[in-house]
N, C-alpha and C positions, 0 to 999 in steps of 0.2 A: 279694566274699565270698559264696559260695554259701550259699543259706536254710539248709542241713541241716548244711553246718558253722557258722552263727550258732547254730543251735539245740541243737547238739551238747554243749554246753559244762553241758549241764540233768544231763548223766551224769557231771557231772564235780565231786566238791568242791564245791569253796566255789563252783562256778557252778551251785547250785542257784538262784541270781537270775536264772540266765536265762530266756525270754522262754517258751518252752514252760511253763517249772515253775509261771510269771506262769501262765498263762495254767490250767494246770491245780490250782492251788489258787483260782482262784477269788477272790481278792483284790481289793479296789476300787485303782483305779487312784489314784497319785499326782496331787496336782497341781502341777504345776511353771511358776512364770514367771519368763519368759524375754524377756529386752532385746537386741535388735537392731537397726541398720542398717538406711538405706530402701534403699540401693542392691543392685545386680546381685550384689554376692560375696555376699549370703547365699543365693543360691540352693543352694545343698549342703543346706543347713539346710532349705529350704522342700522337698527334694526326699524329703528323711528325712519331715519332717513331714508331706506328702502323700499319702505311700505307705505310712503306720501305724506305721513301726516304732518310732517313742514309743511307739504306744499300742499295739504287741506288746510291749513291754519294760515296759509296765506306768507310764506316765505320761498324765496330761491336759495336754498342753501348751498355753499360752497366751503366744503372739507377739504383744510389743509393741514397735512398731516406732518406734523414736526419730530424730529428727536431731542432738539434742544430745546429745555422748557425755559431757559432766560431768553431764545428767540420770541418765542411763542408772550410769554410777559412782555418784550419791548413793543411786539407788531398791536397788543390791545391799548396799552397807554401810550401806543404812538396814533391811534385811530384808523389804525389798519389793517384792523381786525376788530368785529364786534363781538365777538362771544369767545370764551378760551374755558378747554376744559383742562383742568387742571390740578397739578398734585401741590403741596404746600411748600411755598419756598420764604424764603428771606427778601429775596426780589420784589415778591408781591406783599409783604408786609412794610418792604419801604417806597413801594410804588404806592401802596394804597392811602398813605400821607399825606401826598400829595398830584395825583393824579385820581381824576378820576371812573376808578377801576373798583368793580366791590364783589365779593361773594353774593351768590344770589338765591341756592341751594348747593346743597351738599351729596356726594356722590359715593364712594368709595371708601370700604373702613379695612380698617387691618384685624380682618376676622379670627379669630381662636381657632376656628376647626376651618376652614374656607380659604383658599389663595394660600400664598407666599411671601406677602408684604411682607416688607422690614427684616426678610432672611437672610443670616449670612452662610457663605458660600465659599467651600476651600476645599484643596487637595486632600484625599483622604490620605498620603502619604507625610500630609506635612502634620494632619492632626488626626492620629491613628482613634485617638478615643473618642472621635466627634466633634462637634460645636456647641453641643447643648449648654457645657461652662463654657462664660463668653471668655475668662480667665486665660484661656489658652492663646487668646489673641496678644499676650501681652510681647512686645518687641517685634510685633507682626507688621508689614507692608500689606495694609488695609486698602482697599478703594470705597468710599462711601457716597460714590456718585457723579455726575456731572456737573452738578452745582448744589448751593449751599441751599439744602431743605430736608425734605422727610428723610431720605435715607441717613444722612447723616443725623436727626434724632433720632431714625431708629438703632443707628450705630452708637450714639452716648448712652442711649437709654442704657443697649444691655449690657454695654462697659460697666457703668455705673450701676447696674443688676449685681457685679461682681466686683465691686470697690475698685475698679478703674476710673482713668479717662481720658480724654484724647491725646494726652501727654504720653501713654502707655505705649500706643501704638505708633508708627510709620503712617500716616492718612495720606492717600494720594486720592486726586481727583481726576474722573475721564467719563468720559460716555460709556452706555451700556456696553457695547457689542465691544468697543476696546478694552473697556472692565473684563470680557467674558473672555475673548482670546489671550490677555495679560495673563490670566487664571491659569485658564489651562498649559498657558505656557511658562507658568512657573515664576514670571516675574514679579506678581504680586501674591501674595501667599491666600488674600480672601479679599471677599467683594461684599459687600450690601447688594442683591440681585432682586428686581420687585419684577421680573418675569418669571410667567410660568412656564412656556414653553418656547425652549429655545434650540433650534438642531442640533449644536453643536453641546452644548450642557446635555442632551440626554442622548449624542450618541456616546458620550463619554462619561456616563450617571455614573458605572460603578470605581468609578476613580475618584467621585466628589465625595461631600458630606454638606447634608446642611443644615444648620441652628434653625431655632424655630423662630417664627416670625416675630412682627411687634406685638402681634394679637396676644401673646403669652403675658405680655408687661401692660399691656394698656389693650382690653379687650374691646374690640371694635372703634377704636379710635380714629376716627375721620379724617383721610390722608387727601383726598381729591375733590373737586368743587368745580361748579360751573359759574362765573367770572363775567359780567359786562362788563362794556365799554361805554366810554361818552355817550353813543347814538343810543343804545337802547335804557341808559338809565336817566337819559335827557327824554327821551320820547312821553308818550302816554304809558301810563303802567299797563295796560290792556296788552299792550304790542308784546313787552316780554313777558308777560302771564302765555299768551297762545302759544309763543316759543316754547316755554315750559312745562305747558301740559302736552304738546306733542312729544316731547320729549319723554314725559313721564309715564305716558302709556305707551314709549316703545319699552323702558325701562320696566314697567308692570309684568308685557307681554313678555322679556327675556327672560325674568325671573321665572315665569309661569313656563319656560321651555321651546319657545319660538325662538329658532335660529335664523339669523341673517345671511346670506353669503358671502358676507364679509369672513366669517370665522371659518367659512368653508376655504375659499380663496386664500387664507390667512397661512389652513395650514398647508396647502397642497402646495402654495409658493415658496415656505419653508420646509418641506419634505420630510411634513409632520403626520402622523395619522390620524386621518379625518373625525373618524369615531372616538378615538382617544379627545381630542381637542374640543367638539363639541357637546360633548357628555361630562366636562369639568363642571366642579361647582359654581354655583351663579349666585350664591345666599353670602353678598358680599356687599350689596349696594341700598344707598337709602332710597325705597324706592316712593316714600312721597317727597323726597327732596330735604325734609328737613337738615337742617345745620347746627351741629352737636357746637355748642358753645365751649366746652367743655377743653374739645382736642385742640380747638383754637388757643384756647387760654395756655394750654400746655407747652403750644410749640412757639407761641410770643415769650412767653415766659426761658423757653431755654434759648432761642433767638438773644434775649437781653444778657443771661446770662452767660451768652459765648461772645458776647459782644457784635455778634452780626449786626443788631440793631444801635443806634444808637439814645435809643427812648422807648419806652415803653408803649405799647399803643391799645386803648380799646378795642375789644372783640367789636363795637358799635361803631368803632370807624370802618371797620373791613367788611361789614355784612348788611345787604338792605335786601329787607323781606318784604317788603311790597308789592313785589312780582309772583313769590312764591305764595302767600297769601290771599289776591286775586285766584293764582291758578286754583285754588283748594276749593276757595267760593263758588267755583263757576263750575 
């Protein structure tokens, strides 16, 4: 999206919230916190937030970067946290019941050709002929994550690809980075792993294997989300529309090949190669925001049916597009 058509939107209606009008009334910026991921996908986010457009659109952002995504759920429907970007859990299908916390656009898909999503990950010496049949996982000490959400659908999915189910396998649950040294250390035989680069997984690539993603079983199915709190879905819908579009055109710009120094920093703090890391693919993210109704209904659906949930819940209790809809308009 070109600057002068972001800015254009100040001559227009109800887009007097836009970033120019910000900027010429004069007004003290918002401040807004915001809960994210330590990994590579939020680079879209750090490339908005590098390049000002928060703070042309009239916000002080503050990234706090979490590894536990039930943290990151408790801090927005406990109000202390307004924005969370985030991947699909149970937490937030039973938070969103009764607190008020909503999807607000959609981020992240488990691409076919693109990323790693929903991969599993094992010793090549425990499963000589690969991962490609999930079959072989059967009696296996699995990890499918840190808590109850997408990895573990993508780990029933491809069970049940192959007439399993969680009853087959050993499911243990832990954080990534302790899912990843368990790995290689032999104590669990595979992992569900939605990173792509990790030091210690590719200094030791030629000893793993790994299955192919979710994207094989449900192509591009929408794993991640951007999430208000109280403050900005109680505010004026104007407020989270500007958040959004500045977002959307850091997310435009990353697709289009503008790199952040976030992904630079990323990798050189993990003792990763620079050029390897930022030349990965990027055709993974929705980049007008839209929210596939679709993957939602999928992962309520098998929610009820592992019993995580205790009731079923409308895709229309968990998503308010009022914000994403202004953004579009303006």
């Amino acid at each position: 999206m070109r600057r002068r058509e972001f800015l254009a939107g100040c001559l227009m209606g109800a887009t007097i919230l836009g970033t120019a009008c910000f900027k010429r009334n004069g007004s003290a910026r918002q401040k807004l916190r915001l809960t994210a991921g330590r990994g590579l996908t939020m680079s879209s986010l750090f490339l908005a937030y590098e390049q000002g457009y928060f703070r042309d659109a009239g916000f002080d952002i503050e990234i706090v970067q979490l590894s536990n995504p039930l943290y990151a759920m408790t801090l927005l429907a406990g109000g202390r946290a307004d924005v969370a970007f985030a991947g699909l859990s149970t937490s937030f299908l039973n938070t969103a019941r009764k607190l008020p916390v909503k999807i607000i656009a959609g981020r992240e898909l488990a691409s076919p050709t693109c990323g790693t999503m929903g991969s599993i990950y094992g010793l090549r010496r425990n499963f000589p002929d690969g991962l490609d049949n999930p079959a072989v996982l059967k009696g296996k000490r699995v990890c499918g994550g840190p808590t109850l959400g997408f990895s573990h659908f993508a780990l029933d999915t491809q069970l049940e690809s192959a007439g399993l189910s969680a009853a087959d396998v050993q499911s243990v649950n832990m954080p990534t980075m302790q899912a990843v040294a368990s790995l290689l250390g032999g104590s669990i035989d595979a992992a569900v792993l939605n990173v792509e680069y990790d030091r210690n997984l590719m200094l030791r690539a030629s000893e793993l294997v790994r299955g192919p993603g979710l994207g094989r079983y449900h192509p591009n199915f929408q794993c991640s989300h951007i999430l208000f709190g109280a403050t900005l879905l109680a505010a004026d819908t104007g407020v989270g529309a500007r958040f959004l579009s500045a977002y959307l055109r850091g997310a435009q710009e990353f697709a289009r090949g503008r790199t952040p120094r976030f992904m630079e920093e990323f990798a050189r703090s993990g003792g990763l190669d620079v050029q390897a890391v930022t030349s990965a693919c990027r055709d993974r993210f929705s980049l007008d925001g839209s929210v596939d109704l679709h993957s939602l209904e999928l992962f309520v659906n098998w929610a009820l049916r592992k019993k995580y949930i205790s009731e079923s819940v409308s895709t229309s209790d968990l998503v308010d597009l009022r914000f994403l809809r202004m953004a579009h308009e303006n």
